[in-house]
C-alpha positions as CSV (number, residue, x, y, z in Angstrom):
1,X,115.6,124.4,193.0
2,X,116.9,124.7,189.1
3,X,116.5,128.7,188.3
4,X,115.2,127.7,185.0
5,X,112.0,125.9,187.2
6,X,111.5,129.3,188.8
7,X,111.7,131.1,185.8
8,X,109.0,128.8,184.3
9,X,106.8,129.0,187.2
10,X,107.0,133.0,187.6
11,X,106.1,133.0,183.8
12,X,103.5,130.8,184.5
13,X,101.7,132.6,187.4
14,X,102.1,136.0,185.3
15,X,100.2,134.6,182.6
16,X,97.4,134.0,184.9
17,X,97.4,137.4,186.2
18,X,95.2,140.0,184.6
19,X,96.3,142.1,182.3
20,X,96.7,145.3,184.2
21,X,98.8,143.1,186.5
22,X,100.8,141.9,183.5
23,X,101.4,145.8,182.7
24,X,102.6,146.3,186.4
25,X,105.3,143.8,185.8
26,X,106.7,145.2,182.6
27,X,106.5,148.8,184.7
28,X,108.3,147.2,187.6
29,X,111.0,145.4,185.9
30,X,111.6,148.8,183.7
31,X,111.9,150.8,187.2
32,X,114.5,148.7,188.3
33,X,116.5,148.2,185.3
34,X,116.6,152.0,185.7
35,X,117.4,152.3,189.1
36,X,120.3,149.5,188.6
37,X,121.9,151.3,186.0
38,X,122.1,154.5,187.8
39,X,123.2,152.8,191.1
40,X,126.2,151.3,188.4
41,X,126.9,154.3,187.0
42,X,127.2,156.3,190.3
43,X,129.9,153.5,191.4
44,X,132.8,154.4,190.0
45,X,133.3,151.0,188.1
46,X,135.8,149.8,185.2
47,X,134.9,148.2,182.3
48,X,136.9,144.7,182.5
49,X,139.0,145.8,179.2
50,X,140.4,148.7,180.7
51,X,140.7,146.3,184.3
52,X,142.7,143.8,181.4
53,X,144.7,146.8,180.8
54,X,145.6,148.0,184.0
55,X,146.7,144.6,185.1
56,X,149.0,144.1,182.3
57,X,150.4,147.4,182.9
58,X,150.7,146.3,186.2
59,X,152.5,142.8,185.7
60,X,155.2,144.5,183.4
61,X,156.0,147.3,185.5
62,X,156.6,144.3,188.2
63,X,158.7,142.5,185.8
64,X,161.1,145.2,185.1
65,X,160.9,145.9,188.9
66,X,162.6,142.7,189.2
67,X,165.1,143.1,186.7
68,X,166.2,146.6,188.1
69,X,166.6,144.9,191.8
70,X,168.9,142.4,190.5
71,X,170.8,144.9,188.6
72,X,171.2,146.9,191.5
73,X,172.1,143.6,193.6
74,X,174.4,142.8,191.1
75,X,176.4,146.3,191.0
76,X,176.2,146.2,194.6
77,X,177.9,142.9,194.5
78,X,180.6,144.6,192.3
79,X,181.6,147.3,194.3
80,X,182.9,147.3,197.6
81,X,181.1,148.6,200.5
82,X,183.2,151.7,201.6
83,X,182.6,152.9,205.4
């Protein structure tokens, strides 16, 4: 079923409800806008810009990574193994 439908028919049946009920909604959906945030907040979450961040950190300090092994592969290449 299209959410929009359900959204339309929950409007719908709350607009039939009496007022007090009407006000119990608007309590209830306050509650739990509450309660999610503070569940969020006790979840030690990122924000996606400092996620965007991180990551690129992360892919450069990969790339040079790379470039240092095949330095080192390189030199090791050079000089001859003494046992």
């Amino acid at each position: 079923m299209d959410p929009k439908h359900l959204d339309d028919l929950a409007r719908n049946l709350m607009d039939g409800l009496p007022k007090g009920f009407q006000t119990l909604q608007a309590d209830v959906e306050k509650n739990l806008h509450s309660l999610v945030q503070a569940a969020l907040s006790r979840m030690n979450l990122v924000t996606r810009e400092e996620f965007d961040v991180q990551s690129a950190v992360l892919r450069r300090t990969r790339e040079k990574l790379d470039r240092l092994e095949k330095q080192l592969a390189e030199l090791e290449r050079r000089v001859p193994a003494k046992l």
